[in-house]
C-alpha positions as CSV (number, residue, x, y, z in Angstrom):
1,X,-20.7,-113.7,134.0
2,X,-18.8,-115.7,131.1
3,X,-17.7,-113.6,127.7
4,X,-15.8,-114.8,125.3
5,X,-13.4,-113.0,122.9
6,X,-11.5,-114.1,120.0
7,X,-7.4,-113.4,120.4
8,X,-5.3,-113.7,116.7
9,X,-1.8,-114.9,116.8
10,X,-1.4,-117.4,119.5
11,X,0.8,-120.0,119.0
12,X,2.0,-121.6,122.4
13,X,1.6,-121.8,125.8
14,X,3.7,-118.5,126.5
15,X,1.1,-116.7,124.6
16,X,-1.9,-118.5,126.6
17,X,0.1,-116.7,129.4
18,X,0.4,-113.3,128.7
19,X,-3.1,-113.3,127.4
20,X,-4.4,-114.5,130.9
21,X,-2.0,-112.1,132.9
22,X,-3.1,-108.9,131.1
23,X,-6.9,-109.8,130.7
24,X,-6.6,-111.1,134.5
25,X,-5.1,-107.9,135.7
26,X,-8.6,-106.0,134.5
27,X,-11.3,-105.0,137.6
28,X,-13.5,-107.3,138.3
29,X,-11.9,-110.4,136.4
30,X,-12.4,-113.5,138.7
31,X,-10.7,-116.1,135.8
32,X,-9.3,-116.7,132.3
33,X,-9.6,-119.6,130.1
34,X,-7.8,-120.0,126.7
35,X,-8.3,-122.5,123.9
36,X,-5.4,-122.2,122.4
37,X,-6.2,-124.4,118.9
38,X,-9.5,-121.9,118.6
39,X,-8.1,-118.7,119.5
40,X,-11.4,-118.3,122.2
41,X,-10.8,-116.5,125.5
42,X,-13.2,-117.3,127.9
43,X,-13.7,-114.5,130.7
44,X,-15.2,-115.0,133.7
45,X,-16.3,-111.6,135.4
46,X,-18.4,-110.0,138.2
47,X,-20.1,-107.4,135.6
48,X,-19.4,-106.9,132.0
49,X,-16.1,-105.7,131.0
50,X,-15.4,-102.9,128.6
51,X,-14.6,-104.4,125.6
52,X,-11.9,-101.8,124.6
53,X,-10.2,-102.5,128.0
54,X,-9.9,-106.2,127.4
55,X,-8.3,-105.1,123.6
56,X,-6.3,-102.5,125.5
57,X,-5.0,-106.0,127.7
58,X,-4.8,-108.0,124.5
59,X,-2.5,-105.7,122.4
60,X,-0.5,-105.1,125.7
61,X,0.6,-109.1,125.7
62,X,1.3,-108.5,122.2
63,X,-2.1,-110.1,120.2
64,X,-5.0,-108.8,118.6
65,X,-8.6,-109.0,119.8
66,X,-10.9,-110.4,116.4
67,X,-14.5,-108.7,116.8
């Protein structure tokens, strides 16, 4: 299954990285896309994620999830 988020405050590639690491490091995460110019976060997963755990990954790399 495919959700996308919206992450505020990414400027450069380091950000796409952390982003990807924390949200990739959540159970049952099988890949992360970023669009860095849009801000989208595109997570690929075996069953819906908790949307406070992929915040919870988000502030942790040091952004902000947009609802």
């Amino acid at each position: 299954m495919e959700t996308v988020y919206r992450v505020k405050g990414m400027t450069c590639g380091h950000c796409v990285n952390a982003v990807s690491a924390e949200i990739g490091k959540l159970a049952g995460v099988t890949g992360v896309t970023v669009d860095l110019a849009t801000g989208a976060v595109t997570v690929t997963s075996e069953a819906p994620l908790d949307r406070q755990a992929v915040a919870a990954a988000v502030e942790e790399a040091g952004y902000e999830l947009v609802s």
